[in-house]
VOVODO-800158 format. One record per residue (C-alpha): x negated, y, z; residue in one letter. Coordinates in steps of 0.1 Angstrom, whole numbers, plus 5000, padded with zeros to 4 digits. Layout:
BEGIN
px	py	pz	type
X	Y	Z	A .
...
! end
This chain:
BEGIN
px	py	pz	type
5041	5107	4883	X .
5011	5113	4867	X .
5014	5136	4835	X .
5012	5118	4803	X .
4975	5119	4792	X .
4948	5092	4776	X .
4941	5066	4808	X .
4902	5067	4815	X .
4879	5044	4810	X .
4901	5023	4783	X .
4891	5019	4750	X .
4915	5020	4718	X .
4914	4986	4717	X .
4929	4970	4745	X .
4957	4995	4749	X .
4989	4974	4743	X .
5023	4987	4738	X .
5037	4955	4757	X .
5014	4944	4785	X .
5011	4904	4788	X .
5012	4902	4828	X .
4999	4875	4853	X .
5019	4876	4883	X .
5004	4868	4920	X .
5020	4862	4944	X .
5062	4862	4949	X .
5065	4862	4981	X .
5090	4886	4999	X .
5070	4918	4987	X .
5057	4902	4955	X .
5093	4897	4943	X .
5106	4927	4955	X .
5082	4946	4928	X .
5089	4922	4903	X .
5123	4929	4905	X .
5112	4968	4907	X .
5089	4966	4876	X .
5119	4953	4854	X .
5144	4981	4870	X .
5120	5006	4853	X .
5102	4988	4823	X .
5120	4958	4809	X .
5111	4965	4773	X .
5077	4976	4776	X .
5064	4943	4799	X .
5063	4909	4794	X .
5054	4884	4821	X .
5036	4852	4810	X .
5026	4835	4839	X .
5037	4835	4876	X .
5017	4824	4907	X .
5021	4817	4944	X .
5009	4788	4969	X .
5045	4776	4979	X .
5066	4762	4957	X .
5098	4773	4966	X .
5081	4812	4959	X .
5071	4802	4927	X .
5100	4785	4916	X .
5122	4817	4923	X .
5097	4844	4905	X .
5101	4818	4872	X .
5136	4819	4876	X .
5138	4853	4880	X .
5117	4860	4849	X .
5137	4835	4825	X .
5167	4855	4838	X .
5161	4887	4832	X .
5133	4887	4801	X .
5143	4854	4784	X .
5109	4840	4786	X .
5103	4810	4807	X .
5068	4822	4823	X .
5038	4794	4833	X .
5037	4781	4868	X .
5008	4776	4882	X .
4995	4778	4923	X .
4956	4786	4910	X .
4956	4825	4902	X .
4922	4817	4886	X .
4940	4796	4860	X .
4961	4830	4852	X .
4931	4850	4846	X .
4914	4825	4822	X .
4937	4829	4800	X .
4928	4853	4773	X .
4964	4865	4765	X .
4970	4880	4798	X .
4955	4915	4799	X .
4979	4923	4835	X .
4982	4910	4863	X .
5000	4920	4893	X .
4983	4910	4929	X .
5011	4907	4957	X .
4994	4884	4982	X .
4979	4883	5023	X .
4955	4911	5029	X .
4925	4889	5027	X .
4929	4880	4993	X .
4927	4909	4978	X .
4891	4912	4970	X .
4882	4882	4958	X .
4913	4878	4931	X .
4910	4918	4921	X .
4866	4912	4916	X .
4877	4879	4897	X .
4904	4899	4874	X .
4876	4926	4870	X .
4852	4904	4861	X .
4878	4887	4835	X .
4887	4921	4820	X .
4922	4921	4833	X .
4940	4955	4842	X .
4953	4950	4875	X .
4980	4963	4902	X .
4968	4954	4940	X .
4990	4955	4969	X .
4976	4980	4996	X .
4955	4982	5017	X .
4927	4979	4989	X .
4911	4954	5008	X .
4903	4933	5043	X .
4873	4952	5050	X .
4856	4986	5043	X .
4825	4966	5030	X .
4854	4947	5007	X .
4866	4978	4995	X .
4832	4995	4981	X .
4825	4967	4959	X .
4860	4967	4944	X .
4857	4999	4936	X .
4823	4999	4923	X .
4835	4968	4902	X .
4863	4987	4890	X .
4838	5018	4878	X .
4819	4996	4855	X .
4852	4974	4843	X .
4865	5000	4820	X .
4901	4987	4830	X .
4931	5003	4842	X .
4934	4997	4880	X .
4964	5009	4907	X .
4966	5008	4944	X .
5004	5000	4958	X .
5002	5031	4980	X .
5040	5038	4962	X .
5042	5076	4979	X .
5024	5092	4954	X .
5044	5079	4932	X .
5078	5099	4948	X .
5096	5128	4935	X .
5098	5143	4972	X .
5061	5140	4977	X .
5051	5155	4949	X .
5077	5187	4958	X .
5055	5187	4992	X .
5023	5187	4976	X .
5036	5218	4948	X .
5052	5235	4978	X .
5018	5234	5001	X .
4998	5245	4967	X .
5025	5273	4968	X .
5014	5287	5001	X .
5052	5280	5016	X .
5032	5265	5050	X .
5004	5287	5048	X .
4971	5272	5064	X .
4979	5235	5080	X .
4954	5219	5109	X .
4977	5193	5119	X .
5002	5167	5105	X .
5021	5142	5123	X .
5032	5109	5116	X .
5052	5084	5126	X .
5065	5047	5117	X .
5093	5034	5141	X .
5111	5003	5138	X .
5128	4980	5157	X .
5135	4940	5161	X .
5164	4923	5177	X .
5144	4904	5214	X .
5148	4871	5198	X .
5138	4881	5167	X .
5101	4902	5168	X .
5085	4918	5143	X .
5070	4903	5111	X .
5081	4867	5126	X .
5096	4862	5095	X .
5117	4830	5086	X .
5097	4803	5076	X .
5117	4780	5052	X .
5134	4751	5063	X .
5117	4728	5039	X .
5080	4745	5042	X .
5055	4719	5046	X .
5020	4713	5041	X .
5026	4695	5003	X .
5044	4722	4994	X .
5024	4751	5010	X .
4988	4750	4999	X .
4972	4756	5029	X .
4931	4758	5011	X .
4943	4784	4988	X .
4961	4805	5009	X .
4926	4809	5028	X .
4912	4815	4997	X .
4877	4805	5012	X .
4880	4840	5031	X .
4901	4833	5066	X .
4882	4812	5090	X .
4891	4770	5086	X .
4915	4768	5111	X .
4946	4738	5111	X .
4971	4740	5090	X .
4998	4765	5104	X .
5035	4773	5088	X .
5032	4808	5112	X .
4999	4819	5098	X .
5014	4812	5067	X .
5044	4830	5063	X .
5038	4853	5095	X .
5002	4859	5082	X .
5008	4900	5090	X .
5006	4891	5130	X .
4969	4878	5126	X .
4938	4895	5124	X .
4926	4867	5101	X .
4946	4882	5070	X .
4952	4913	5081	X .
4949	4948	5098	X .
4985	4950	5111	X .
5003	4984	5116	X .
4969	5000	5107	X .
4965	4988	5069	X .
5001	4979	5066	X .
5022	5007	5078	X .
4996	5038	5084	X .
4973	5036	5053	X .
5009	5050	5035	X .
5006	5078	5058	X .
4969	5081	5058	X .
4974	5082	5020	X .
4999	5107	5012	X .
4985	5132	5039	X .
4954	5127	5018	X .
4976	5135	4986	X .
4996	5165	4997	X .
4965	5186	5015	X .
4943	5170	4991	X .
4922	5154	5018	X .
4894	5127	5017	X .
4878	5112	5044	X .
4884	5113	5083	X .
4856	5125	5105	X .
4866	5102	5136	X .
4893	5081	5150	X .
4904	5074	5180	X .
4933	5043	5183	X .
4945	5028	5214	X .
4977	5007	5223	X .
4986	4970	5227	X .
5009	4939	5228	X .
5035	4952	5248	X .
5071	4945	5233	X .
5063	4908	5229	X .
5048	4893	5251	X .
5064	4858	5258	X .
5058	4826	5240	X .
5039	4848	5212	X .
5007	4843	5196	X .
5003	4876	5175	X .
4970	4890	5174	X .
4981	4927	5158	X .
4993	4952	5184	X .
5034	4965	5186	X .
5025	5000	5202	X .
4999	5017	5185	X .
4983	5055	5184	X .
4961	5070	5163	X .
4940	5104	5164	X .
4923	5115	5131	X .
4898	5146	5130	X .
4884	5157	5098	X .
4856	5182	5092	X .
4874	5209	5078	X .
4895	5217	5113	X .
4924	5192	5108	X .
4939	5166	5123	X .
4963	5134	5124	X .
4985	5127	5151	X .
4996	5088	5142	X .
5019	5065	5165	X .
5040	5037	5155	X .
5062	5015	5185	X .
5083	4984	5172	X .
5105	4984	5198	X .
5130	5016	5193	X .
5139	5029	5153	X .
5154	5064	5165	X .
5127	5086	5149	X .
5125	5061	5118	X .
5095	5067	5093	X .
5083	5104	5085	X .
5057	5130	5082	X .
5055	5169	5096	X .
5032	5190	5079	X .
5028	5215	5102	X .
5015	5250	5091	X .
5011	5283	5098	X .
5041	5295	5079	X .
5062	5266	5076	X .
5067	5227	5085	X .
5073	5204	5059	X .
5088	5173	5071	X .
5095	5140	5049	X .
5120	5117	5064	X .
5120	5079	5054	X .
5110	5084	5023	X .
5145	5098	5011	X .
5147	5131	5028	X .
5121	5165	5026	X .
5129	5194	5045	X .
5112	5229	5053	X .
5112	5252	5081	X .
5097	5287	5081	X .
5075	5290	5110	X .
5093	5321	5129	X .
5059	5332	5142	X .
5044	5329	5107	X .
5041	5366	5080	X .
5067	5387	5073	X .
5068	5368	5039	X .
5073	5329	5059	X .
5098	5337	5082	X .
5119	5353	5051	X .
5117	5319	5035	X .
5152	5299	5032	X .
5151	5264	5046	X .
5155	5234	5022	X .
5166	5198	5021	X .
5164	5179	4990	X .
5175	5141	4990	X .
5156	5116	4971	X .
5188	5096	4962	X .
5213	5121	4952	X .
5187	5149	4938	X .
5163	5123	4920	X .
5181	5086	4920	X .
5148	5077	4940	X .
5148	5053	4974	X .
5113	5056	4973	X .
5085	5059	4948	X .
5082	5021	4940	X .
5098	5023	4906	X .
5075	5054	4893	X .
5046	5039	4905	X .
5046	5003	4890	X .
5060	5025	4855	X .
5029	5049	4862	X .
5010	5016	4860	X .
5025	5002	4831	X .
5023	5037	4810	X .
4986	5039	4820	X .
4979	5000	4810	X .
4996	5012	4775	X .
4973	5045	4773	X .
5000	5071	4780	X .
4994	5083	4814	X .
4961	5083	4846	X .
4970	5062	4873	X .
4977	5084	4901	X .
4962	5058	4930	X .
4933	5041	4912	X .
4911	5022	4935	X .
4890	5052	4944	X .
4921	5066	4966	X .
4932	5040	4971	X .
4895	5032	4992	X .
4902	5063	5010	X .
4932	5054	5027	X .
4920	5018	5036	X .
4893	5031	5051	X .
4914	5051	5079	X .
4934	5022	5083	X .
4901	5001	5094	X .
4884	5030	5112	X .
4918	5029	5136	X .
4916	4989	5139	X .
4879	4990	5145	X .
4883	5018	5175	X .
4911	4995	5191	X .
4896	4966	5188	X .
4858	4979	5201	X .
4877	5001	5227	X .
4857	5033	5213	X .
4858	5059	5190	X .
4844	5057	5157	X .
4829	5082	5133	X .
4827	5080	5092	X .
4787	5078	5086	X .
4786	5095	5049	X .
4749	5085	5043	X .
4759	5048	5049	X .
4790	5048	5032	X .
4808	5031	5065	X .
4817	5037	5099	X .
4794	5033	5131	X .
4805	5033	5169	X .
4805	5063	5192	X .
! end
């Protein structure tokens, strides 16, 4: 976490001991930081209203509220009705992909501090304006990239400052899972009692997705579409993109190169998003990013290797950091003792989720900087979309710093 210093661009006057929060979006992720924002900070929030587009969602994240703060929070299925109320000065955004820019520009308009789901946005185009709006807001603003927020990444980032890998041109990175055949990847379950009066249909396109029929598998499966999102490239790699750019203090990729396809599920599946995906990041500064993720065998799990001259710093599932002297590294490297440190048992940590909504919440009350405000938070997106666009053009793309966006080689 961030150390403890005034949060930028607030004035005196709207920090607040106890944030009043608007909550969008319960949904499976939604609720699991809910639930993660009163593990670390049940005295110092408050949660006033709660919104989501199917009822059954919404029903649970009041319930869950009266439960653990006592309050019986507002219901509503309109997040606009949560930001025009002038006691909220929070709210949390949990939704699809493609609504992220238009409810984070409507809470920066409104004043509201807020806490967006990653990617940023939808679009790379999307993603400029937010931060832009967020520059001239004067608000407190965090991107739910969660790594930065873990005890074992910042020990990789301090050890890398240390020298302990000496110079590093390459990292890899990986995301494996795996699904059961009759059971694929993100087909979550859709309710038994979903249905078109109970799902609002109109606002969970938000007036963003194209007008297509009402479907219960867009809906709940909306992470297999293109429509609502980037698949494993802004939901799974901009994490990885993201803390590569927080350990070796990088920025922006020079050029991408993605390739991969439908291949695990093939049958009696509509999915737009690939299951086998690659990934090849150069940067200008000699470095580059080896990224793959197949849903069809776990064995490697989730991790990255920082590979240097002197050492190799891998992170294992977010739980596990080890290092390696390099044996053809200085007389100095190869005299270095490995390490393991556990998240869990060294630092109570699964992950970073806990610190980083806290991070949020001490920043919102004027205690602490954000440590992913939407500027980073940009960053990472955009190497997410630069791998979507190269797959699905079939060519390799290239960053384009005087236009601020990407072009086609």
């Amino acid at each position: 976490m961030a150390l403890p210093v005034a949060a930028p661009g607030l004035a005196a006057d709207r920090k607040t001991d106890v944030p009043n929060i608007g909550w969008i979006g319960v949904g499976t992720r939604g609720y699991w930081v809910l639930q993660q924002m009163y593990a670390g900070n049940p005295k110092t929030t408050r949660v006033a209203a709660i919104c989501d587009t199917f009822t059954d969602h919404l029903n649970k994240g009041v319930d869950y509220v009266q439960t653990k703060w006592g309050n019986k929070p507002d219901a509503y299925t309109d997040y606009r009705q949560i930001l025009d109320r002038k006691d909220i000065d929070t709210v949390f955004i949990a939704t699809p992909e493609h609504l992220h820019y238009p409810m984070f520009m409507a809470a920066m308009k409104a004043g509201k501090n807020v806490y967006v789901e990653k990617p940023l946005a939808h679009t790379i185009e999307q993603g400029a304006e937010m931060v832009r709006a967020w520059e001239k807001a004067g608000v407190v603003a965090q991107v739910g990239t969660q790594n930065r927020s873990s005890t074992l990444y910042r020990r990789a980032k301090e050890m890398v400052a240390q020298g302990m890998i000496g110079d590093c041109h390459f990292v890899r990175a990986f995301w494996y899972r795996n699904s059961p055949s009759d059971k694929p990847a993100w087909r979550y379950d859709i309710p038994a009692n979903a249905n078109e009066s109970n799902t609002d249909w109109q606002r969970f396109l938000g007036g963003q997705a194209p007008n297509r029929a009402f479907s219960l598998e867009r809906y709940y499966q909306w992470r297999l579409y293109w429509d609502y999102s980037g698949g494993i490239s802004t939901d799974l790699l901009v994490h990885q993109t993201d803390i590569v750019n927080y350990v070796l203090d990088k920025k922006l990729p020079q050029s991408c190169m993605a390739s991969g396809g439908i291949y695990r599920w093939t049958e009696k599946d509509d999915r737009d998003v690939p299951d086998t995906f690659s990934a090849i990041y150069d940067y200008a500064d000699r470095f580059q990013v080896n990224y793959s993720s197949y849903f069809g065998n776990d064995h490697y799990g989730y991790g990255e290797q920082f590979m240097g001259n002197q050492g190799t710093i891998e992170v294992m599932n977010r739980k596990d950091l080890y290092f390696y002297p390099e044996p053809h590294g200085d007389a100095v490297g190869q005299k270095r003792p490995e390490l393991h440190l556990n998240g869990p048992n060294e630092f109570g940590e699964a992950d970073g989720l806990v610190n980083h909504v806290r991070n949020f919440i001490e920043a919102v009350r004027g205690n602490e900087q954000v440590i992913a405000p939407p500027s980073a938070g940009q960053q990472a997106a955009i190497s997410g979309h630069m791998a979507t666009l190269s797959f699905r053009n079939n060519r390799k793309v290239f960053w384009d710093t005087a236009r601020n966006n990407v072009r086609l080689g």
